[in-house]
TORLOTOR-880625 format. One record per residue (C-alpha): residue in one letter; x, y, z. Coordinates in nm, 4 decimals. Layout:
BEGIN
+------+----------+----------+----------+
| pavo |       xx |       yy |       zz |
+------+----------+----------+----------+
|    A |        X |        Y |        Z |
...
+------+----------+----------+----------+
//
This chain:
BEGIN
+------+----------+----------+----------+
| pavo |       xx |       yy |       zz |
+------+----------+----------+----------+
|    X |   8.4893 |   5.5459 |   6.0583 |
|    X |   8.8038 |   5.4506 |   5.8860 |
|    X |   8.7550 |   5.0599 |   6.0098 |
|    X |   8.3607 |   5.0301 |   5.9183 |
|    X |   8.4845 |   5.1849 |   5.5562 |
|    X |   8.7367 |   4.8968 |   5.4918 |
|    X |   8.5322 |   4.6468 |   5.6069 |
|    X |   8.2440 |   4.7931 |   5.3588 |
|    X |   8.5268 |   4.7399 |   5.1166 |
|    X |   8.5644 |   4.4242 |   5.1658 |
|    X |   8.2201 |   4.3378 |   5.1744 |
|    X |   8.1478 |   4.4701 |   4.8525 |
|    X |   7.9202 |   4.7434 |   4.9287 |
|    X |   7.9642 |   5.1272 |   4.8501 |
|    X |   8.1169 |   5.3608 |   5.0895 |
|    X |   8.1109 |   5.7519 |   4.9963 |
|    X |   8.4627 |   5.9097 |   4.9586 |
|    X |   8.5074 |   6.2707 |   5.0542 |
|    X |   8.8898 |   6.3902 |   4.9480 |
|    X |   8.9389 |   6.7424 |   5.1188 |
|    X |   8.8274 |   7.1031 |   5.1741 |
|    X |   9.1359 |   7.2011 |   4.9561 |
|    X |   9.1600 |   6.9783 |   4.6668 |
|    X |   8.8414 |   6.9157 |   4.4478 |
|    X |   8.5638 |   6.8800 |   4.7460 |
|    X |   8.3891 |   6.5773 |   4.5956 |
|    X |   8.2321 |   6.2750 |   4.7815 |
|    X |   8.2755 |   5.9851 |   4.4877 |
|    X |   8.0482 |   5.6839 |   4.5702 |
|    X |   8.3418 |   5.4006 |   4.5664 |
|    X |   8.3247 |   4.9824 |   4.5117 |
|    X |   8.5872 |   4.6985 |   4.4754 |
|    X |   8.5775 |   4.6494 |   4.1274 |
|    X |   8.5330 |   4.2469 |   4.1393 |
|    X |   8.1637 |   4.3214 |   4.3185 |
|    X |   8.0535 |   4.5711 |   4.0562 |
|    X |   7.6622 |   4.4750 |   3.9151 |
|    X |   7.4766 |   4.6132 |   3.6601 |
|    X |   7.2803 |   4.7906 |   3.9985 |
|    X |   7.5584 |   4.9316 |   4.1144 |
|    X |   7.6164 |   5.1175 |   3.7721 |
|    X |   7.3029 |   5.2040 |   3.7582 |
|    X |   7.2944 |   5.3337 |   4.1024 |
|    X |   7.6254 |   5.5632 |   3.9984 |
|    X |   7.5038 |   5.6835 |   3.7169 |
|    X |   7.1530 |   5.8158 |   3.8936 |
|    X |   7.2791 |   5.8984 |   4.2143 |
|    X |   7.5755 |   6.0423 |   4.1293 |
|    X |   7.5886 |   6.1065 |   3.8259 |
|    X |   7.9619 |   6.2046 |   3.7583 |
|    X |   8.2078 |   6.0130 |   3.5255 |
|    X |   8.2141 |   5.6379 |   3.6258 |
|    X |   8.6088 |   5.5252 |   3.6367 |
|    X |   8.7929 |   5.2460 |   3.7551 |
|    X |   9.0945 |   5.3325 |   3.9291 |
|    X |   9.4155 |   5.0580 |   3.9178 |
|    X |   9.7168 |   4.9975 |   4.1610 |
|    X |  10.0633 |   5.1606 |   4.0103 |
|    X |  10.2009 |   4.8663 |   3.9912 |
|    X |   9.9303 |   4.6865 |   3.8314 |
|    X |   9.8892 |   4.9560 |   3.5708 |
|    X |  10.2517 |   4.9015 |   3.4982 |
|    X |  10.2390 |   4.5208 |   3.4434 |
|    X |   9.9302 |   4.6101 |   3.2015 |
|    X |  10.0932 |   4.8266 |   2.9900 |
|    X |   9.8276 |   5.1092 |   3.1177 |
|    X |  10.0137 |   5.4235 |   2.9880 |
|    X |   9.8881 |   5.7721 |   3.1575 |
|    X |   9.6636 |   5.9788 |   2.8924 |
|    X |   9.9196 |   6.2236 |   2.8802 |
|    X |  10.1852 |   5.9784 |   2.7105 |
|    X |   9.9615 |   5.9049 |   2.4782 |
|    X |   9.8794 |   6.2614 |   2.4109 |
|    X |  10.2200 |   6.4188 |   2.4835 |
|    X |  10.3314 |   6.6254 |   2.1574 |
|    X |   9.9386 |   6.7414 |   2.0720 |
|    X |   9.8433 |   7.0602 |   2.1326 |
|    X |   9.5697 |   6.9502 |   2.4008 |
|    X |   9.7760 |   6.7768 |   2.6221 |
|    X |   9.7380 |   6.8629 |   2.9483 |
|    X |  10.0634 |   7.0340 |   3.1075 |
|    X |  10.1800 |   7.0258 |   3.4414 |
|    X |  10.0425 |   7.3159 |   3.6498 |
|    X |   9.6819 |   7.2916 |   3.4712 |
|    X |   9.4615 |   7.1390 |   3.6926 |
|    X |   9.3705 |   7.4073 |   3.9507 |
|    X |   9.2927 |   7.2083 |   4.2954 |
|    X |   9.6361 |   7.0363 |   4.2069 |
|    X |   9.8616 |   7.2148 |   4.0179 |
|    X |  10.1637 |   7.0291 |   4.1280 |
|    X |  10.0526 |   6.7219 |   3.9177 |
|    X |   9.9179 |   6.5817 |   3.6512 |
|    X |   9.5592 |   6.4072 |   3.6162 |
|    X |   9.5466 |   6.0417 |   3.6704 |
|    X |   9.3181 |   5.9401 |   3.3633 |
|    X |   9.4478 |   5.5995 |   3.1129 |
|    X |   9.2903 |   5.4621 |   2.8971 |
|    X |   8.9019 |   5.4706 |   2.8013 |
|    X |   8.8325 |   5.0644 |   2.7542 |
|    X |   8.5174 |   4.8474 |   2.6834 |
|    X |   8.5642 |   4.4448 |   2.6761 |
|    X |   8.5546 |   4.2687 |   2.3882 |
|    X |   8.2428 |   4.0903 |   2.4483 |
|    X |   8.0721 |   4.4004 |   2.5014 |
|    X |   7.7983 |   4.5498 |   2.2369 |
|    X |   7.8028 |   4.9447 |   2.2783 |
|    X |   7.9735 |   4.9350 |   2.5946 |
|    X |   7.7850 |   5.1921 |   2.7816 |
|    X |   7.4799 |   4.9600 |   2.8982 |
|    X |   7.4736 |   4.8519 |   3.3074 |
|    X |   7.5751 |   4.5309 |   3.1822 |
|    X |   7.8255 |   4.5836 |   2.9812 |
|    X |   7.9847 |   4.8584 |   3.1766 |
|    X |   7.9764 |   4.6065 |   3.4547 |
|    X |   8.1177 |   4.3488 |   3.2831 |
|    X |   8.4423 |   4.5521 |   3.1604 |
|    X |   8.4794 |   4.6653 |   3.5523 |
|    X |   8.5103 |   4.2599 |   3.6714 |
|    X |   8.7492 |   4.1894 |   3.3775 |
|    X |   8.9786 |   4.4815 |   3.4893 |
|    X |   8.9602 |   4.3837 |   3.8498 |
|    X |   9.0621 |   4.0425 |   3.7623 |
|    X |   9.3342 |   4.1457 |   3.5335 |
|    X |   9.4654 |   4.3497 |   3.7868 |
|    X |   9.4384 |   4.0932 |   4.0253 |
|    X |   9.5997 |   3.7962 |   3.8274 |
|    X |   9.8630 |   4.0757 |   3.7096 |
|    X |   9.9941 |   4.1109 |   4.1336 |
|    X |   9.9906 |   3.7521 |   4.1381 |
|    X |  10.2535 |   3.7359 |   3.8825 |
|    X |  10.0287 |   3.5602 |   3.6098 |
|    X |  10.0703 |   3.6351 |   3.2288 |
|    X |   9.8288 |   3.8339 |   3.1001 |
|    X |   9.7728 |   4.0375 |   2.7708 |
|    X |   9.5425 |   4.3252 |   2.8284 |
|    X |   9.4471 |   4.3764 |   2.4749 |
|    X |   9.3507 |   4.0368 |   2.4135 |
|    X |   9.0223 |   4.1495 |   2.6305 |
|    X |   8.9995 |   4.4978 |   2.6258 |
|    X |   8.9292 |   4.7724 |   2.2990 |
|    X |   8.9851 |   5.1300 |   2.3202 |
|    X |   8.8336 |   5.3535 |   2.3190 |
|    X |   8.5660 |   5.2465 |   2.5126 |
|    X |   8.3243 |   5.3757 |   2.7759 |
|    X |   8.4955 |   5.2696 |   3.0809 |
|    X |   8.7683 |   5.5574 |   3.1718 |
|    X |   9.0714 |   5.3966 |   3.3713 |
|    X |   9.2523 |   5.5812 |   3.6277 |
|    X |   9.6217 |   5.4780 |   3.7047 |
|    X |   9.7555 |   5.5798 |   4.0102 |
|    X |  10.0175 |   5.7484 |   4.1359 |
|    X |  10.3182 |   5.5596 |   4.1809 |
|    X |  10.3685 |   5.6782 |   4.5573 |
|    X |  10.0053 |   5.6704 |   4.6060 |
|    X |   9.9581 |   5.9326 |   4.9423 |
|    X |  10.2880 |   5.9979 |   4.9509 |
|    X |  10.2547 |   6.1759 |   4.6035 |
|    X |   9.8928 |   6.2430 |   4.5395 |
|    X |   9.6179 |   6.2553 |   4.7347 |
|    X |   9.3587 |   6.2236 |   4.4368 |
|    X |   8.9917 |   6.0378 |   4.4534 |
|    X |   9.2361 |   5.7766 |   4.2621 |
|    X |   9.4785 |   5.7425 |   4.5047 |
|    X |   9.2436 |   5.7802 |   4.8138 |
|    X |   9.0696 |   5.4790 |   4.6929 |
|    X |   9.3718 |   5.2416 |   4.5863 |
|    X |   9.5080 |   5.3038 |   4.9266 |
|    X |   9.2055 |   5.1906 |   5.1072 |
|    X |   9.1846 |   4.8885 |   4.8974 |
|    X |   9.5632 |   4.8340 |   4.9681 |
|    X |   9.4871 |   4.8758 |   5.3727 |
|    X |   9.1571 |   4.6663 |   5.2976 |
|    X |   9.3148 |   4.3248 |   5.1762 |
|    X |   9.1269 |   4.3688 |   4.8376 |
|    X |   9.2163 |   4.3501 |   4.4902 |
|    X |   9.3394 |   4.7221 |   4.4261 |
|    X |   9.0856 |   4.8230 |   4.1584 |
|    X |   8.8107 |   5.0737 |   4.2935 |
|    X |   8.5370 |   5.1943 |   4.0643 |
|    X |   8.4388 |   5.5446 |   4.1793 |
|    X |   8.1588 |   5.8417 |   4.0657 |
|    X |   8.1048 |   6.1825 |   4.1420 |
|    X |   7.8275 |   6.2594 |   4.3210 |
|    X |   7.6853 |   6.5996 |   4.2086 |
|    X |   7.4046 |   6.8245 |   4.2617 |
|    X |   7.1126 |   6.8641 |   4.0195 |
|    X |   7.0199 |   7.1841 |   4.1850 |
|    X |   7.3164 |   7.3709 |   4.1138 |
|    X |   7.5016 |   7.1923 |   3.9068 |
|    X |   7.8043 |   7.1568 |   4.1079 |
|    X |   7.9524 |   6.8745 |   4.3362 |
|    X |   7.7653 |   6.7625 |   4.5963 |
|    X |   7.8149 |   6.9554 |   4.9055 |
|    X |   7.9707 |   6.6931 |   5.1995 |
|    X |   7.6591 |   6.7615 |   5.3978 |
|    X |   7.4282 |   6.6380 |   5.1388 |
|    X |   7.6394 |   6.3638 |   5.0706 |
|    X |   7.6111 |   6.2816 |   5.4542 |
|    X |   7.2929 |   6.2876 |   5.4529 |
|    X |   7.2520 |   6.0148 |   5.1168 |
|    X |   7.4771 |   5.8077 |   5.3558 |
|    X |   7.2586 |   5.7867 |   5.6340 |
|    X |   6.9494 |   5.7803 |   5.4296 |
|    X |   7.1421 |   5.4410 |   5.2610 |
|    X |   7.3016 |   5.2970 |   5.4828 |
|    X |   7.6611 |   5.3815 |   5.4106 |
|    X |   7.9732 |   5.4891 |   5.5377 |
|    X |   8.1108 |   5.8150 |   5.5002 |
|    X |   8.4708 |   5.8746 |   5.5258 |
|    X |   8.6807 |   6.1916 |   5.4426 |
|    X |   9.0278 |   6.1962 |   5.2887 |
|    X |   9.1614 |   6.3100 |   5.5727 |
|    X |   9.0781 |   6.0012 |   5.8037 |
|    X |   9.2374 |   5.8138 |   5.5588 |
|    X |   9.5555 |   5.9693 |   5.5361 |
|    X |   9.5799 |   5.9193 |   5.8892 |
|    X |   9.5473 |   5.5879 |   5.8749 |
|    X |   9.7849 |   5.5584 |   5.5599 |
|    X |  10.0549 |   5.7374 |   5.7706 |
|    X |   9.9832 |   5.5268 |   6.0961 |
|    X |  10.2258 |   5.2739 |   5.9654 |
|    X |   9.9571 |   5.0172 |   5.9412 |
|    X |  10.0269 |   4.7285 |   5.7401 |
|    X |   9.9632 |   4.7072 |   5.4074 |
|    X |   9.7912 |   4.4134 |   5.2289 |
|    X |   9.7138 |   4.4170 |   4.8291 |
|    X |   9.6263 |   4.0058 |   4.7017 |
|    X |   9.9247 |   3.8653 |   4.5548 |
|    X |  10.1139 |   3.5264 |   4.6124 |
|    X |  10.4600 |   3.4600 |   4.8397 |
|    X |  10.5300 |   3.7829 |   5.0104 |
|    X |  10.5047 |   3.9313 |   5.2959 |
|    X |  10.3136 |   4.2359 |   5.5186 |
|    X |  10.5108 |   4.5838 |   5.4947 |
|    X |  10.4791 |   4.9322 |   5.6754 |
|    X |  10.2603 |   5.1992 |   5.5278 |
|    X |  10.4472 |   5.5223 |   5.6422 |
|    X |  10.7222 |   5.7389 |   5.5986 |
|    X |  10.9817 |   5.7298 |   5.3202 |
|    X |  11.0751 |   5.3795 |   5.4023 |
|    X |  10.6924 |   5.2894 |   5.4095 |
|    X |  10.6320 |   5.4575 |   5.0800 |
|    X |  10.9440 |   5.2298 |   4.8971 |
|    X |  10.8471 |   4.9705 |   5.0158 |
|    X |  10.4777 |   5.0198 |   4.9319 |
|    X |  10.5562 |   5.0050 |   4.5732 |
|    X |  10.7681 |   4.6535 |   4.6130 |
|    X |  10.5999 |   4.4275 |   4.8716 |
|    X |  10.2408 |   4.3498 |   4.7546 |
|    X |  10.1209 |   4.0287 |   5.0040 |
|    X |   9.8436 |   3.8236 |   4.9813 |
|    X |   9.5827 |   3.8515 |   5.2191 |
+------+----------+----------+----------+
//
C-alpha cells in the first residue's frame, strides 16, 4: 500500500497513518499541507478529533528559525525532560511553535486554520528552494496551529507520527509539510483502535498504511525527493543514506 499512499500524497487527498503496536498506536488522518481546505479541517476536527498539527522538514524548520518547545521552555519547571514521554522515552517530543497568520481573526476557524497551514507549506517550500524568507513577518505566536519540527535524522532517529509523515512526503516528491490529526474514539475515549480506523478507510475511500510499511520503504534505499532547486536524487538508507538525507534536498 506504500505506493497508492504516496501517490494519495501527491494528489492531495488524506491517507490514514498508523505508527506501530509499540509506540503510541494512533492512526493520524495526514495531508500535504499546500492542499489543506477549510473541509479538510473540518473533516479533522470531526472525524478525528485529536490535536490538528503541521509537521515541517528538519531542515526547513532550521532555515525558519522553528526552535523545538523545549528550547523555549528549557530552565522552567514544566519542561519536558528526556525520558518523559512513555511510548518513547529515548526522546524528546517534536512540538514548535503554536502559530496563527497574520491575516487571521481568532485563528481557530476552518478558514483561518487553513489558511495558516498553506502559508507554512509555502514557507517551507520557498525556504528548500533557497529563497529569503522571514517567518515572523507572517506568522504570530501563539496561535492555534501547533507546529511539529522533525527530527533531524528523521527514521533514522525517530519514528514519530512527525517523522513518519515528513518521510513520506520526502519519498513522495512533495513539499515536506504534512498536517496530521489523531483519530480517537468517542466511545472510550482513547485512540482509535487500527481496526476501526480500517474500517473509516474503506468506508472513505482512503489508504491505510502502517509505520511499519513505511520504514521499509525508507530503508529500501529508495530515492529521496523533497522540492528544491539545482540538486540532485540521493539514497534513503543506511548511515550514508541518513547524511546525506539531511544535505541533498532535489527538486522533483
Amino acid at each position: 500500500m506504500i505506493d497508492e499512499a504516496l501517490q494519495a500524497l501527491r494528489d492531495g487527498k488524506f491517507i490514514l497513518l498508523y505508527d506501530f503496536d509499540d509506540r503510541e498506536g494512533e492512526t493520524d488522518l495526514a495531508i500535504r499541507s499546500d492542499a489543506v481546505t477549510p473541509a479538510h479541517i473540518r473533516q479533522m476536527r470531526k472525524d478525528g478529533g485529536g490535536l490538528i498539527c503541521t509537521a515541517v522538514h528538519p531542515q526547513a524548520a532550521e532555515q525558519l528559525g522553528l526552535p523545538f518547545a523545549r528550547d523555549v521552555f528549557a530552565g522552567s519547571l514544566v519542561c519536558e525532560k528526556t525520558g518523559d514521554i512513555p511510548y518513547d522515552r529515548k526522546n524528546n517530543s517534536s512540538f514548535s511553535l503554536w502559530v496563527n497568520h497574520r491575516d487571521t481573526f481568532t485563528g481557530v476557524t476552518d478558514r483561518d486554520r487553513a489558511l495558516t497551514v498553506n502559508a507554512i507549506a509555502e514557507h517551507v517550500r520557498l525556504s528548500l528552494e533557497g529563497e529569503p524568507v522571514r517567518f515572523h513577518d507572517e506568522f504570530r505566536s501563539p496561535g492555534h496551529m501547533a507546529l511539529l519540527r522533525a527530527a533531524d535524522g528523521l527514521l533514522d532517529q525517530r519514528r514519530g507520527q512527525t517523522e513518519l509523515s515528513i518521510a513520506m512526503a520526502a519519498m513522495a516528491g512533495v513539499t515536506p509539510a504534512i498536517t496530521i490529526c489523531e483519530m480517537l474514539d468517542d466511545e472510550s475515549g482513547y485512540a482509535l483502535t487500527r481496526s476501526d480506523a480500517k474500517r473509516y478507510a474503506r468506508e472513505h475511500g482512503l489508504v491505510f498504511i502502517g509505520g511499519n510499511e513505511v520504514m521499509e520503504r525508507w530503508n529500501r534505499g529508495t530515492p529521496v525527493h523533497v522540492p528544491a532547486h539545482g540538486q540532485q536524487s540521493i539514497p534513503a538508507s543506511g548511515t550514508a543514506g541518513a547524511q546525506a538525507r539531511m544535505k541533498g534536498i532535489v527538486h522533483d
